[in-house]
N, C-alpha and C positions, 0 to 999 in steps of 0.2 A: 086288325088284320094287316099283315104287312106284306105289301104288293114284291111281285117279283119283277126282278129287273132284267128285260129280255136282251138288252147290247148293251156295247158297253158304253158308260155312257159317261161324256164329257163333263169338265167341271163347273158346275155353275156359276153363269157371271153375269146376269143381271133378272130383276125380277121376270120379264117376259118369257126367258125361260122356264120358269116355274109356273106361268101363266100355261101356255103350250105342255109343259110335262102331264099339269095336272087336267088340262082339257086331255087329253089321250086316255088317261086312266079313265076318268067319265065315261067318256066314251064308250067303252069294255064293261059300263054298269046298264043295268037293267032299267029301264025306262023310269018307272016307279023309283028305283032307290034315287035318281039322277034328279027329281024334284025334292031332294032331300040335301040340309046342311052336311057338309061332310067337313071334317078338319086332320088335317095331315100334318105329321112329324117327319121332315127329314133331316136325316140324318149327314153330316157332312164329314170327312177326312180332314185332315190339316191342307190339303190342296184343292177343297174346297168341291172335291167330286164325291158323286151321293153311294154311300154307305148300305143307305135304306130309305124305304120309302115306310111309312104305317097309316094306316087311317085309324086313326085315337080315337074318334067317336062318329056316329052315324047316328043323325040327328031328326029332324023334322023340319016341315017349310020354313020355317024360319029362326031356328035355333039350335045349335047343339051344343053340350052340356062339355068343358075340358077343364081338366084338374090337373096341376104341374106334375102332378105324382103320376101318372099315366102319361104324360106326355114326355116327361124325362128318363122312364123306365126304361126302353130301348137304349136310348142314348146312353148314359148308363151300361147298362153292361155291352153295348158296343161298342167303348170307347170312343164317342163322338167325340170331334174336334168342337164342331158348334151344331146347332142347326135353323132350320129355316121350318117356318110354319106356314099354314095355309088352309085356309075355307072357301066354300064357295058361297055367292047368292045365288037360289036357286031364281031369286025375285028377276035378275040382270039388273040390278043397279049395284055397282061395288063400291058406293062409300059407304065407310066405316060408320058403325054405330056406337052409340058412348057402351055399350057393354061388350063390341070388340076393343074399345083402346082400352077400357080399365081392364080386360081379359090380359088383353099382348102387355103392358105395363105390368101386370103379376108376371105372368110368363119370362118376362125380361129381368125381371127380378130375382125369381128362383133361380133363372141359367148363370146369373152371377153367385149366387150363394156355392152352388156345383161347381163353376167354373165349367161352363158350360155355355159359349157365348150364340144367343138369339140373334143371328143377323140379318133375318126381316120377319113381315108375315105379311103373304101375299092374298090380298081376296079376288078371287078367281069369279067371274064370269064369261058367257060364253063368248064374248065382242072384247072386252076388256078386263080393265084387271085393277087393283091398287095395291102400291104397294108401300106401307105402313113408314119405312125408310127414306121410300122417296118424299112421300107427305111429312117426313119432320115428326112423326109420333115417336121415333125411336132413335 
């Protein structure tokens, strides 16, 4: 599903923005779906402002399933500069789990094969946030 983007909107420059972007989307979900992993694709410009927003996969409480081929798709034929990824815990604790870094570490890998550069991935809860760059995983 690829979210629309209702202003226009400035170019990203640091994770808590994407912290804030993605708490807004939530918001606009249905209570039920909102206890559910969600993982986002955005997409960026070479200036670093969003292209697109997608939600790649809608998951369950504690899991949802993403394949570089679905998550690079969009990018792709939108000619993405890079982009920036993102989940939520529905749980609110946002450290990474060892199957999000070996996840982001594929994902960072593919975007180099495309040339398609992955400059973070941020996990979104409702208080805070982490963001995979700032911790040094990337």
């Amino acid at each position: 599903m690829i979210i629309k983007l209702r202003e226009r909107v400035k170019p990203v420059k640091t994770p808590e923005s994407i912290h804030h972007l993605i708490l807004n989307i939530l918001k606009e979900e249905h209570e039920v779906d909102r206890q559910k992993e969600h993982f986002w694709s955005i997409g960026l410009n070479s200036k670093n402002k969003i292209k697109y927003i997608e939600m790649v996969s809608l998951g369950i409480l504690n899991a949802s399933l993403v394949h570089p081929r679905e998550l690079f798709r969009l990018a792709i034929s939108r000619a993405a500069a890079s982009i920036i990824v993102a989940h939520n815990h529905p749980s609110g604790d946002p450290e990474p789990s060892e199957e999000d870094i070996s996840m982001t570490k594929r994902i960072v890998e593919s975007g180099k094969i495309l040339g398609i550069e992955v400059l973070d991935h941020v996990i979104v809860c409702s208080r805070q946030y982490k963001s995979f760059k700032e911790l040094g995983h990337m």
